[in-house]
N, C-alpha and C positions, 0 to 999 in steps of 0.2 A: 611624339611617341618615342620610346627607348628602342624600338626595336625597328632592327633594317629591315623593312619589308620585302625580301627575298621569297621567290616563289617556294622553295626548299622550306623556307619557315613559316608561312604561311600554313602550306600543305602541310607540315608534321603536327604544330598546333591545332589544325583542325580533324587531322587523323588522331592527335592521343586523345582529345573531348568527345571524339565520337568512342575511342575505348572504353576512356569512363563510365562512358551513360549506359555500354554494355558491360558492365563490371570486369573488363577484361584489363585486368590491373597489370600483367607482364608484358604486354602488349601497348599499356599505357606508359611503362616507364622505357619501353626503348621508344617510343616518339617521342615522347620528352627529352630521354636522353639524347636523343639524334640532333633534337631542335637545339638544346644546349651545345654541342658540340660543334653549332654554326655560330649563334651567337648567344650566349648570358640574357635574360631577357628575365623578369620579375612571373612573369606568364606561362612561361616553362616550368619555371623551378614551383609554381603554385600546385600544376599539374601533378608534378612528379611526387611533390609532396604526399599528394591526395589521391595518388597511385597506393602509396607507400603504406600511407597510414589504414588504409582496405587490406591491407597486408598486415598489418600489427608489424611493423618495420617499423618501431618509435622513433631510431636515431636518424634514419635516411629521411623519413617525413620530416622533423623537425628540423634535422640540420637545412636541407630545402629549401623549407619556408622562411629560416633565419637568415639561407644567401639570400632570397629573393626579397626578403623586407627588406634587409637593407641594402642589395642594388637599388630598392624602392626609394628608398631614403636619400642616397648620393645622388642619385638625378630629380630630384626632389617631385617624386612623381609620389601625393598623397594619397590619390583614390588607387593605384595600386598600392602602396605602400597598407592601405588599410585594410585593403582585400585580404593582405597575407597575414597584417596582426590577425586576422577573422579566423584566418587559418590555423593558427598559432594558439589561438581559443578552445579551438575544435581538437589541437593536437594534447592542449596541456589535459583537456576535461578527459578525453580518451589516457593518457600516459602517466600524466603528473597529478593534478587534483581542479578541481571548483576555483581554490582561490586564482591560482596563475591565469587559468580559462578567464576568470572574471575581470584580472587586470591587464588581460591581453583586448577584451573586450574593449574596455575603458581605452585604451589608448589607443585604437582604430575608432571610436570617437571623437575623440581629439583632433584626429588627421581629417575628420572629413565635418571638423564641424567649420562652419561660413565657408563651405564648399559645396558646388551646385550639387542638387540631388542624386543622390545614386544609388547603383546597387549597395554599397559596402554600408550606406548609410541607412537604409532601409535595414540588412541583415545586422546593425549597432542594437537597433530598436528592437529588435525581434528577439537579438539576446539576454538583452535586459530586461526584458518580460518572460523569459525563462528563466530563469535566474530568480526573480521575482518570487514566479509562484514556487519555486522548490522551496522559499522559507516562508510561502504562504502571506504574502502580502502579495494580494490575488486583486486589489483594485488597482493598484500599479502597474501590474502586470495586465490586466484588462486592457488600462487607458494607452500603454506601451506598444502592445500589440494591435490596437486599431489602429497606430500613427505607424505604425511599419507595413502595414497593410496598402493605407494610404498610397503611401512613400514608394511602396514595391511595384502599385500599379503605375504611378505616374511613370515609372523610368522602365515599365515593361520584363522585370524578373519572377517571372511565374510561379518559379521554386519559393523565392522567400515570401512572396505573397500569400503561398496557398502555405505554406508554414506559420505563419501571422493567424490567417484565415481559422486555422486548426487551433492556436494557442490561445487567440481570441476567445473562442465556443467553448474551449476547456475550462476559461478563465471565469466565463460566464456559468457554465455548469457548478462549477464551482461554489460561487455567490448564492446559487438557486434558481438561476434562471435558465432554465435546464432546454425548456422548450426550444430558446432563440440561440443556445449554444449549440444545442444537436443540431440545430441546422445547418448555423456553420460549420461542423465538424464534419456533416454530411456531404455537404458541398467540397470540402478540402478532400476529403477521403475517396471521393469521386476523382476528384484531380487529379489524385494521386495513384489512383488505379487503373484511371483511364486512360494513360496516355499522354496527362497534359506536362506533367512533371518529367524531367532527364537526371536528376541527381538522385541516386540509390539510397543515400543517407535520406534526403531531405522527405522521400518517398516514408521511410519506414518512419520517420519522425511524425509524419504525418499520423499513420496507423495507429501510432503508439500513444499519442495523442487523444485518440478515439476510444483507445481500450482502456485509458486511464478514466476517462471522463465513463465508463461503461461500470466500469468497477468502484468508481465513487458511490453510482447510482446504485448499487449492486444488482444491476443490468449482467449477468455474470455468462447469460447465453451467447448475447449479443459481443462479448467481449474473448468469448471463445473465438466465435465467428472471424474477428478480425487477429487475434494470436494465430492461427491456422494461415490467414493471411499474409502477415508480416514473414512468419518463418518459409513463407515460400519463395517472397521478396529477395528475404537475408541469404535462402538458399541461390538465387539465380545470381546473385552480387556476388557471391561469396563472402560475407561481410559476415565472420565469425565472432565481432564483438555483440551484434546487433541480434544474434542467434538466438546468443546467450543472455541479452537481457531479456528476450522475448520468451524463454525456458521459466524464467519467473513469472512470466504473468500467466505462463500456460499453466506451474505448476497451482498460483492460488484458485484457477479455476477446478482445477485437480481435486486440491485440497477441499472445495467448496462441495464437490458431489461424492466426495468420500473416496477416491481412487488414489488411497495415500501410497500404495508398492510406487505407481510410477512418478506421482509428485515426489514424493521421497529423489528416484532416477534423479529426476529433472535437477532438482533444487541443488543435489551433489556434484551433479555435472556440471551446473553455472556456475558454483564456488569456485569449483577447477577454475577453468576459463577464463573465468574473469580475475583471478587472481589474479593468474598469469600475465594478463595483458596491464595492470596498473593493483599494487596493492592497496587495499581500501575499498575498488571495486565490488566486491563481492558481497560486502557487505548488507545488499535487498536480499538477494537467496538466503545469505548466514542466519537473519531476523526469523523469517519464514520457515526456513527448517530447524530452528529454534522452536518455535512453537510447536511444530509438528512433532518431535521429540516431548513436547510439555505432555502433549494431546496420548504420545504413546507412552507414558509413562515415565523415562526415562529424566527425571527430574535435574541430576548430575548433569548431566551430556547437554541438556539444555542451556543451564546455566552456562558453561561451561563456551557454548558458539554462541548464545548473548553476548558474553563478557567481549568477544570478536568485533561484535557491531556497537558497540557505546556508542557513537554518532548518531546512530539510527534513529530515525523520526517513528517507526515502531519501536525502540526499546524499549521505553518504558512501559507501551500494552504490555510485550511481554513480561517484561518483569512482575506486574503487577496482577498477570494471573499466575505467575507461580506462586506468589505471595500468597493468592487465594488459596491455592493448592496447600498451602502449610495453615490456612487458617490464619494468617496475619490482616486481616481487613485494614486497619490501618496503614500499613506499608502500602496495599492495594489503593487505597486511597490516596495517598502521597502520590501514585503513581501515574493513577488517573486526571489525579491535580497535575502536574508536572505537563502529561502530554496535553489537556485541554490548553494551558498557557501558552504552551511551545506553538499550537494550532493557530491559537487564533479564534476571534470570532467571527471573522468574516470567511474563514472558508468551510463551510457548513459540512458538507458533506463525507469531510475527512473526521469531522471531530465523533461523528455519531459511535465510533469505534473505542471512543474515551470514555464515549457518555455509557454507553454500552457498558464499561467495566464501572463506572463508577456509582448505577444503580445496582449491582452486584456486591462491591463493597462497600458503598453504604446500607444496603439493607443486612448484608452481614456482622455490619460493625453498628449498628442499630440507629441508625438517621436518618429519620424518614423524610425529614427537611431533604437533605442534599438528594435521597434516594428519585424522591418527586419531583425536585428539580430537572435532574438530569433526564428523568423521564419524558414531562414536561417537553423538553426540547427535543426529544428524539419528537413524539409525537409531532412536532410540528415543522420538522425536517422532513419526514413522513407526507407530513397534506402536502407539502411540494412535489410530489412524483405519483404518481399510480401504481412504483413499481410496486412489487407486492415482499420482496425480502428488507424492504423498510419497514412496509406495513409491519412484519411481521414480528421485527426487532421490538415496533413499539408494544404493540401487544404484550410478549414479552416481558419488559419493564414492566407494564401496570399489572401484566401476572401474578409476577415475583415480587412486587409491593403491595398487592394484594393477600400476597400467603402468608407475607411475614406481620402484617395486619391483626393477619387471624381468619379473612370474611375465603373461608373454601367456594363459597357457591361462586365468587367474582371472580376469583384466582379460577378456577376448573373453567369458568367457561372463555375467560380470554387469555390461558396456555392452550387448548384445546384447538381455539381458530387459529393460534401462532403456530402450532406445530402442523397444523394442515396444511398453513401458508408456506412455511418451509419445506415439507413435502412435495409440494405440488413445483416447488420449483427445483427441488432434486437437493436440497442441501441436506443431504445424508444425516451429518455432526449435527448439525445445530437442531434438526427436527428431532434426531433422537434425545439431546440432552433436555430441551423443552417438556420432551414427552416424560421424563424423569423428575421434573419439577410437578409435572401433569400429574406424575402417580400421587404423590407426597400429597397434592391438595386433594387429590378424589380418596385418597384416605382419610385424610381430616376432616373432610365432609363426609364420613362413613362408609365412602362405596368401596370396601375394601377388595370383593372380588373384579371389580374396572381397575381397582390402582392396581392390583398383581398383575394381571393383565397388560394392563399399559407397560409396568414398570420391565416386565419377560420382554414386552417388544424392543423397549427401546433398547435392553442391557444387551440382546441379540444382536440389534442395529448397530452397536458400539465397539461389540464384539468384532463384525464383517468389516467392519473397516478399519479394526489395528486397534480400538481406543484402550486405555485405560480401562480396566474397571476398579471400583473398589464394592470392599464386600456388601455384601447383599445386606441393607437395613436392615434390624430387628425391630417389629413390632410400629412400623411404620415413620421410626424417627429419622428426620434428618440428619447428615454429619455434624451439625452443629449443635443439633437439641442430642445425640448420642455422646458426644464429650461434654457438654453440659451434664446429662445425666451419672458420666461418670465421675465429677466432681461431686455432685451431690452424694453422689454415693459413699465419696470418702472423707465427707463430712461438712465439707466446705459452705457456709453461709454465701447467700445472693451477691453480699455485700465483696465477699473474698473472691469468685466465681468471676464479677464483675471487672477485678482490680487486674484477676492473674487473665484474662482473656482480654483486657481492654476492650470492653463492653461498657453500656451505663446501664447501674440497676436495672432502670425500668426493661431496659433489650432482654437483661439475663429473667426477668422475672415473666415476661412473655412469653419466653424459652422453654421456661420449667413451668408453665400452666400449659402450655400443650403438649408437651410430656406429660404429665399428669391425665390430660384429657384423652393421647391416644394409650397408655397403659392400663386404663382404666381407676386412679388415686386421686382419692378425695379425703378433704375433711381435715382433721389434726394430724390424722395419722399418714397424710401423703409423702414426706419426707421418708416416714421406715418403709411405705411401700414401697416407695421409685427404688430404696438401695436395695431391698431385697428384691424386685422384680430387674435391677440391674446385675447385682450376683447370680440368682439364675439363669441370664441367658449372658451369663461370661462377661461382662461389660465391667466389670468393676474386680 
């Protein structure tokens, strides 16, 4: 061992790790410091590190763990030496970025590979199956984290075990098999709550873990449940990086029941934050209150903190609903293409958010191929859960490919159980927009006193929680069929209608027969009716 085992350095070593585990980080770094001050040791300077960096103290963490690697290294002591690159992982993903994390990773591998079993090589494995699933090659990251699992039991490290334990279940959630991951996830969250875990990090990673895999499922109650949790963690640690990413997952639950004032709070307060502590960071909340700007209107301002998170594994959702906002289907589409490739097909449960925008803009960009596609797979991402805000998505899709069809009786009656389903589960936004799609077909099917009705509810519902409105349809047309009729109006042939909207015929010509059918225009003479029933109610 490197270290004179002196009573004095014993007893300070194990008085700063009992600091740690009670997050009392000032208190941590003068036992550290004191044990330094006897002798330099790889096992001090880890501490003080890891003092340090619970402080957002970048320079004093890092420099730390850079003397103690390499006193690691001159006494050629690997399994400490690789301890501290671990360190130095945790310090760069906190300070600097992913990549250095990842090749600091890499090279505490190295030190401990054809070295007998240990902690350090157990937590190699764990981080590479984190790592893994963040760019969603989720069976590597599966197979990664049952061998650090393994690995953590045999040589007895609780923390990276029930860490494994947790990443594992996520990983499997992930793939679809939701049942045998919640379990493990359950079992780790337990650990971690219960008393059996001593590292404040490794605790909330845990949680955080759960609420991921909560919010995949869009399990959104369940995932409150544990947000509430974490931040009470973050608060007793003091651990104000861990806060603030947990403000994010508080606010999309926010977002989810419609309590945009305080998601709004949240989302501006983790930008701070996390700014501050490493730029790039901030970049989950930036996406998030991107959209939440889309959602209020404020189109500019949107774009404007997208353009912030370009890295973002949401960017291109968002982008590609404001695309919709402008009536670009295409670009929407582009967009949706983009994030389903960046996903993957193996991690199911992230993609239904792509699929989601991409029966949207395909049925607005008139394809009913890719439309039913994508439907297609939500539905059966769907039979994999019972949760009922999948169900509800899928509903949904075959709704809104039902209206754009034509067939109102199919369309009214499965928007009708989507919008229940999302009510019943509090999603404010989404049941009300449903219910707006709901109007549109019980008008097309003729119930025109149910669609006013519906349409009063939802635009109130829209209203209470900040959204957007746009004007009230006239005469039951959608935005789409209402700027189609204003072409028509000013002359434009199917053919031209077609080219300046990047539509195909047949989309614009289904367009302008249900205009025709909710303005009441038949015959030869539909063309002068639609323009003059356009100029009198202002549309042209």
């Amino acid at each position: 061992m490197l270290a004179t085992r002196t009573e004095p350095y014993e007893s300070g070593i194990e008085d700063g790790r009992e600091a740690l585990a009670r997050g009392a980080w000032d208190e941590a770094r003068a036992c550290f410091g004191a044990v330094l001050a006897l002798n330099e040791t790889p096992q001090a300077y880890e501490g003080l590190g890891i003092a340090a960096r619970y402080q957002l103290d970048s320079d004093a963490a890092i420099a730390a763990h850079e003397r103690g690697y390499h006193l690691a290294r001159s006494h050629d002591d690997a399994e400490a030496a690789a301890l501290l690159a671990i360190q130095l992982a945790y310090d760069a993903y906190a300070f600097r970025g992913p990549a250095e994390a990842s090749g600091w990773v890499e090279r505490a591998g190295q030190l401990v590979e054809g070295e007998p079993s240990s902690i350090a090589g157990a937590s190699v494995l764990f981080l590479r199956a984190h790592f893994a699933l963040g760019r969603h090659d989720v069976d590597f990251a599966r197979k990664q984290a049952a061998q650090a699992v393994a690995l953590a039991r045999e040589v007895g490290a609780v923390d990276v075990e029930m860490l494994a334990v947790a990443l594992h279940g996520l990983a499997l959630v992930s793939l679809g098999e939701i049942e045998d991951g919640m379990r493990l996830l359950d079992a780790a969250a337990a650990a971690a709550v219960g008393g059996e875990m001593t590292d404040g990090d490794a605790i909330e990673t845990v949680c955080c873990y759960m609420i991921d895999a909560c919010k995949r499922v869009r399990d959104l109650e369940r995932a409150n449940e544990w947000c509430v949790r974490v931040r009470d963690i973050a608060t007793r640690f003091g651990d104000r990086q861990m806060f603030s990413v947990c403000r994010t997952h508080y606010a999309d639950v926010l977002l989810w029941h419609g309590d945009w004032t305080q998601a709004d709070q949240e989302l501006a307060a983790a930008v701070t934050e996390l700014a501050a502590m490493r730029p790039g960071r901030e970049a989950d909340p930036l996406v998030r209150l991107a959209e939440l700007r889309r959602r209020q209107g404020h189109g500019r301002e949107a774009e404007e903190l997208l353009a912030r998170a370009a890295q973002h594994r949401f960017h291109a959702l968002v982008e590609g609903l404001i695309a919709l906002d402008r009536g670009d289907a295409a670009a929407a589409t582009g967009a949706a293409t983009r994030f389903l490739r960046r996903v993957g097909e193996a991690d199911r449960f992230e993609r239904v958010a792509g699929l989601e925008l991409m029966v949207r803009a395909a049925v607005a960009g008139g394809d009913p191929g890719a439309a039913n596609r994508a439907a297609d797979e939500i539905a059966a991402i769907a039979a994999a859960t019972p949760n009922s805000p999948l169900r509800a998505s899928a509903l949904l899709a075959r709704g809104r490919i039902a209206a754009a069809e034509g067939d109102a009786g199919a369309a009214t009656a499965l928007l009708e159980d989507a919008a229940d389903l999302f009510a019943a589960v509090g999603a404010a936004y989404d049941a009300a927009l449903t219910r707006l799609d709901l109007a549109s077909a019980l008008h097309a099917a003729g119930r025109t006193d149910a669609a006013a009705k519906t349409r009063a509810r939802a635009r109130d519902a829209l209203r209470e929680v900040g959204a957007c409105l746009d004007a009230e349809p006239v005469g039951g047309l959608s935005p789409r069929e209402t700027e189609i009729l204003r072409l028509v109006a000013r002359g434009l042939s199917n053919d031209a209608i077609a080219h300046q909207l990047v539509l195909s015929v047949r989309t614009v010509e289904r367009h302008v027969a249900n205009v025709y059918d909710k303005i009441g225009a038949s015959g030869r003479t539909a063309r002068a009716v639609a323009t003059a029933w356009a100029y009198a109610h202002g549309l042209a």
